[in-house]
N, C-alpha and C positions, 0 to 999 in steps of 0.2 A: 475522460478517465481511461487507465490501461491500466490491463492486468497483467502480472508475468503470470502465467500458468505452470512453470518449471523452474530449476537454477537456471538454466541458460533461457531461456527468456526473463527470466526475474535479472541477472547481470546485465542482459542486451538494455532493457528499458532503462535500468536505476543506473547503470552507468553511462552509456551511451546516448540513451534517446532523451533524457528529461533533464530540463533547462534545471539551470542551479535556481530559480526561483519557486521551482514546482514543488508541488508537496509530496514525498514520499509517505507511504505508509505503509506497516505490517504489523501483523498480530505479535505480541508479546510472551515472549520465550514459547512460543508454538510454532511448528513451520508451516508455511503458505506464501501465498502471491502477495508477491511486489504490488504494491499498486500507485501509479502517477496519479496524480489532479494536477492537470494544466492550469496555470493561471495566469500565462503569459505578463504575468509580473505586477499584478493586481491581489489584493488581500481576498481567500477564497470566501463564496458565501459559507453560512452554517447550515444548511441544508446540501451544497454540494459537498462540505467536509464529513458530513456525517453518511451518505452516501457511500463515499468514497471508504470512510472507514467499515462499513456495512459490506461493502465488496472485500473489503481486506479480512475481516473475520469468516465472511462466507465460503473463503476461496483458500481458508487454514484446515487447518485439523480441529482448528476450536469449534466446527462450524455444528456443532451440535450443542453448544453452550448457552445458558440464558443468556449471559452477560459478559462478552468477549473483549478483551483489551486489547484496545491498538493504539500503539505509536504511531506516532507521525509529526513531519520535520519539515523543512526544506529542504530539496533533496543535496544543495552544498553540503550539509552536514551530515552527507552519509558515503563512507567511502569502502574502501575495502582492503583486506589486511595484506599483505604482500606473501604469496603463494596461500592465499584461501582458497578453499572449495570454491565450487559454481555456486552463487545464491549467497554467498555468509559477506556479511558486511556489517560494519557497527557500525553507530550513528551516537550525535550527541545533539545539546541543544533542543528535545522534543518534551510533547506532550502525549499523554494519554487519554481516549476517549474508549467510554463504557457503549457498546453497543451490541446491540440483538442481531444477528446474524438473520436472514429473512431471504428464503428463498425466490418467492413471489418476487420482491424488488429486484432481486439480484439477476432474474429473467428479464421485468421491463427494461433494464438499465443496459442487458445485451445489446449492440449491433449485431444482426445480423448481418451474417457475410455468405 
């Protein structure tokens, strides 16, 4: 999993770095981090999906929320509008997952660098 921490890291990943089979994710009408799950073209578990949505609520503005909504897609189906800001991109084709934003995981699930 990768997070964009910024628009310009949230562009560089969702456009550039993540294979069109990867799963994009972000919180729903809140801003925050891009977030990849690689899946190098395999159906993701539901424990890495919900992770992955768990880092995308954490790493919003929702992230004090009980029950935070994130989309998430393939990343094919997220593009970007032609002269949009850094970070703004719609997408189609998704779903939405209810998850608890959770500081604790969102620390093990760090790399360290």
């Amino acid at each position: 999993m990768f997070v964009g921490r910024n628009n310009k890291q949230n562009d560089q990943l969702t456009l550039k770095f993540a294979e069109k089979t990867d799963i994009w994710l972000h919180t729903q009408l809140v801003h925050g981090a891009h977030v990849i799950l690689v899946t190098d073209g395999a159906a993701p578990t539901d424990r890495s999906l919900e992770e992955a949505a768990m880092l995308a609520a954490y790493y919003s503005k929702g992230r004090d929320s009980a029950q935070a909504k994130v989309d998430y897609c393939p990343a094919r189906f997220v593009k970007k509008p032609a002269g949009a800001r850094p970070g703004m991109v719609i997408y189609t084709n998704y779903q939405t997952a209810f998850v608890t934003p959770d500081a604790a995981l969102a620390e093990q699930l760090r790399v360290k660098e």
